[in-house]
C-alpha positions in Angstrom: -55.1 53.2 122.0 -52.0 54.3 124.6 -49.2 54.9 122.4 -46.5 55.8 124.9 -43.4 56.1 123.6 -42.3 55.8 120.0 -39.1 54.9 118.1 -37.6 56.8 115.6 -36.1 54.3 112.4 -34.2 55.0 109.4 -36.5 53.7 106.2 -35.9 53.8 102.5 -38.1 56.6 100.6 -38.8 54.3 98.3 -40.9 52.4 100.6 -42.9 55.0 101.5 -46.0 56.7 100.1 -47.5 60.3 100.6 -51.0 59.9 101.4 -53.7 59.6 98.6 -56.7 58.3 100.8 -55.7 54.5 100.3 -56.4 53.7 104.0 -59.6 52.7 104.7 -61.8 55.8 106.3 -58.8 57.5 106.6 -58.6 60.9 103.9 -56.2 62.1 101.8 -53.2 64.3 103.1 -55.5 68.0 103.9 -51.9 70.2 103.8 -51.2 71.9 100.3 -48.1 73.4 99.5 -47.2 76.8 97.3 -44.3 75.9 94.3 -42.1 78.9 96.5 -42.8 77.3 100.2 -42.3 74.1 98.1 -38.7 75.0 96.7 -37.8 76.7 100.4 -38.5 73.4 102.0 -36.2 71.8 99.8 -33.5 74.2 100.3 -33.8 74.3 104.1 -33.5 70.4 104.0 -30.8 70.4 101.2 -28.6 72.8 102.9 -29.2 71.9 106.9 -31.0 68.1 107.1 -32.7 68.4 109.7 -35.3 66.1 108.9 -33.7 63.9 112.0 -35.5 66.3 114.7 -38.6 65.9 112.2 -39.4 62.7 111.3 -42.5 61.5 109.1 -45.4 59.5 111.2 -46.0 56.4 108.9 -48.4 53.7 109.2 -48.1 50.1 107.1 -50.6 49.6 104.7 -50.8 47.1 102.3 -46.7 46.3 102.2 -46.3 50.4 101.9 -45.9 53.1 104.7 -48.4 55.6 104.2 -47.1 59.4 105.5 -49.6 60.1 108.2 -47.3 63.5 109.0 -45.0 64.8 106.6 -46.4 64.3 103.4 -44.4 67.7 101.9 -41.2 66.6 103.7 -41.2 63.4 101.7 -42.0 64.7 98.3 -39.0 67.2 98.9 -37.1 64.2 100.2 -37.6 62.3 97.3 -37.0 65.8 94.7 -33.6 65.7 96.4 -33.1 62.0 95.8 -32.4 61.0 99.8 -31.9 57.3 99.7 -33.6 57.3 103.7 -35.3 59.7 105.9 -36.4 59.0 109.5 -39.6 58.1 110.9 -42.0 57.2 113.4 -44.5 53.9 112.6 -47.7 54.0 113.9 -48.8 51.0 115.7 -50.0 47.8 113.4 -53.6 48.0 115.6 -53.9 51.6 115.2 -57.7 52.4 113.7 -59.1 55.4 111.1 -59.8 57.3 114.2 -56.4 57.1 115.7 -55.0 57.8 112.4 -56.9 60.2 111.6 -56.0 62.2 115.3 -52.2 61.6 114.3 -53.1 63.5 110.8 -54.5 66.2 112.6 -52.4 66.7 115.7 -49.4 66.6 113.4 -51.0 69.3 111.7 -52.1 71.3 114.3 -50.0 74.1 115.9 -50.9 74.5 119.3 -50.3 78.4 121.1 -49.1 81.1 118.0 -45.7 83.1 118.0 -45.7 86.1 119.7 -44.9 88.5 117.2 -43.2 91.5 119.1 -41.0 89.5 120.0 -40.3 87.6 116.8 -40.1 91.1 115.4 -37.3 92.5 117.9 -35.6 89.4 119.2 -34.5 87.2 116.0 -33.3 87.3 113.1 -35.5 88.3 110.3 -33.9 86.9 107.7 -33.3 83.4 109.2 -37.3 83.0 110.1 -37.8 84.2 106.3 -35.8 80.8 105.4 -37.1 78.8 108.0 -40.6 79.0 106.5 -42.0 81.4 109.1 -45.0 83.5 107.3 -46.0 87.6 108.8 -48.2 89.2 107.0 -45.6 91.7 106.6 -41.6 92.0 107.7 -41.3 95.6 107.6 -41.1 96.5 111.4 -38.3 98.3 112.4 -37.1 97.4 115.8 -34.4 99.7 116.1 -36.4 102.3 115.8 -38.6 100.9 118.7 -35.7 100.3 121.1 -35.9 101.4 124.5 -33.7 101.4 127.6 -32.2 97.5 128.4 -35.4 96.4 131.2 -38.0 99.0 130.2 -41.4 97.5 129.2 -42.4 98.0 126.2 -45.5 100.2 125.4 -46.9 98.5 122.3 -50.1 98.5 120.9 -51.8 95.5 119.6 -53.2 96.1 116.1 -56.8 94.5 115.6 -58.9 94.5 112.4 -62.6 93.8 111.7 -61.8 93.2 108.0 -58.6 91.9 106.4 -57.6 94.7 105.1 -54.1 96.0 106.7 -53.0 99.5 107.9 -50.4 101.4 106.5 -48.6 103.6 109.2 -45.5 105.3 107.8 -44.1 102.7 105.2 -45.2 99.6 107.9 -48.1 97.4 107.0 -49.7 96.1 110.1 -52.8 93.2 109.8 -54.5 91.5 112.7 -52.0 90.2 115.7 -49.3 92.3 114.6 -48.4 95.2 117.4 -46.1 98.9 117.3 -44.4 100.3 120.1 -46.5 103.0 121.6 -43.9 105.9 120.9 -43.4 104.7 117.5 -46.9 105.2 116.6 -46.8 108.5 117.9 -44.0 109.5 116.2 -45.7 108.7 113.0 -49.1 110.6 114.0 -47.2 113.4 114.8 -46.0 113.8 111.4 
């Protein structure tokens, strides 16, 4: 199936369903959801509605549009009573298989953040709300500056078990790196 180009509509949340496995060979919703990333999602939405730039990939089935993407974003949706949300309908001829690859890929994150410069570049705070997850936000970038257009030295922290390492009051896990002269500075000591 060549689905090119898609439309994006305006549909009543009360004609649409999360996913519970009613489509034939196609599973139930495989995203969960903590009660606090839960609550965060409803806040984000309550207080900036984006949900335009996000909308829900639905597929009719049996007079009701299933969520094929989106599944958390209409149960907050519908916790904050929104009459409509937008979305994106799958094609009528679409089989399990090309549902189920619209599940997945609208699950799947392609690449990974970069977190040195996550860490040094925004705004903690605001990725905190937006739902971004690091094992730990306690890297101190100011302490890591260095002259405007000097590379930075860092050191890219890799672990063989989960446990994390504890360098000064920083917790590090796997992907997480330190600025060479940071590290130091804390050996030294």
């Amino acid at each position: 199936m060549d689905i090119e180009y898609a439309q994006i509509v305006k549909m009543a949340t009360r004609n649409i369903v999360n996913n519970t496995g009613q489509i034939p060979d196609v599973p139930a919703n495989p995203r969960t959801i903590t009660q606090k990333d839960f609550d965060a999602l409803k806040a984000r939405i309550a207080e900036n509605n984006l949900l335009g730039m996000f909308p829900l990939k639905v597929f009719l089935h049996e007079g009701k549009y299933v969520v094929l993407g989106g599944n958390q974003r209409l149960r907050a949706a519908k916790a904050l009573k929104l009459q409509f949300v937008p979305c994106i309908i799958a094609p009528d001829d679409a089989d399990a298989d090309t549902l189920q690859e619209i599940i997945t890929l609208e699950n799947t994150h392609d690449g990974e953040f970069d977190w040195d410069a996550l860490a040094n570049q925004w705004d903690e705070e605001k990725l905190k709300k937006w739902g971004v997850k690091a094992a730990n936000w306690g890297f101190q970038p100011e302490k890591a500056e260095r002259k405007k257009g000097a590379k930075r030295n860092c050191i890219y922290i890799e672990m063989d078990d989960d446990k994390p390492l504890i360098i000064g009051n920083v917790m590090y896990t796997t992907g997480d790196s330190i600025d060479a002269s940071l590290l130091r500075e804390y050996l030294q000591h």
